[in-house]
N, C-alpha and C positions, 0 to 999 in steps of 0.2 A: 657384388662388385668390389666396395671396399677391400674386403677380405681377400679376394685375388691380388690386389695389389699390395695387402699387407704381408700377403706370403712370397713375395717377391723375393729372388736370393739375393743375399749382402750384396755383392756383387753388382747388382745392379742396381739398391736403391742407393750404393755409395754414388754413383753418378747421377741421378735421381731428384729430383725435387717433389715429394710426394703431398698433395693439397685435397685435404677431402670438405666441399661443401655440402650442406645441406638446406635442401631449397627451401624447407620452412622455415630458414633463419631469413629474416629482412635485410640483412649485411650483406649475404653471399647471393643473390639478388642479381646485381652487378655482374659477377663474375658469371653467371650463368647467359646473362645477357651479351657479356665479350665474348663465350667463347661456343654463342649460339646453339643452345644445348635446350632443345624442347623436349627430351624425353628423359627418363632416367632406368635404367643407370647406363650412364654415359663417363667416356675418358678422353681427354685430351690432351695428348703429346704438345710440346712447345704450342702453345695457343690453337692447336689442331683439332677438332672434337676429326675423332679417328673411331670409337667405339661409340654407338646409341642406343638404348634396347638391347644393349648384347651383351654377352658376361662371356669374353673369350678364355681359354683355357691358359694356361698360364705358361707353357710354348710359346702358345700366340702371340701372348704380350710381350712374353721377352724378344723374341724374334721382331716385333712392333716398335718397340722401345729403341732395340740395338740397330735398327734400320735408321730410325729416325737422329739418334744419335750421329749414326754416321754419315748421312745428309748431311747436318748441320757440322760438321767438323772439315766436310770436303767444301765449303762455301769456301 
C-alpha cells in the first residue's frame, strides 16, 4: 500500500498530505484510533478511511484523491 501511494505522480502528491503509520509504533496508536482503521492496509482521505484491506491500483486512487479534493473545494 505504502508503495502505491509513494508512486503517486508529482502532481498530485503536490496537493497531497502523505502520512504513513505504522501500528506497531505505540505513537501512531492514536491516529489509527481517529481515523477507525481495524484492518491494514488501509488509507484515508481527509480523516475518511476510504480503503481497508485493499491495495487499489493507482487509477483508483488517483481518481479517489481527485474526487475527494474536489468535494472539499466545492464546500
Amino acid at each position: 500500500m505504502a508503495q502505491v501511494v509513494r508512486d503517486l505522480p508529482e502532481e498530485i502528491k503536490v496537493m497531497t498530505e502523505i502520512r504513513e503509520w505504522d501500528m506497531s509504533n505505540r505513537d501512531h496508536m492514536d491516529e489509527f484510533k481517529r481515523d477507525r482503521v481495524k484492518k491494514l492496509p488501509s488509507i484515508a482521505i481527509n480523516g475518511e478511511l476510504v480503503y481497508e484491506s485493499l491495495i487499489p491500483d493507482q487509477e483508483e486512487l488517483i481518481d479517489m484523491i481527485r474526487k475527494r479534493l474536489n468535494r472539499e473545494q466545492t464546500k
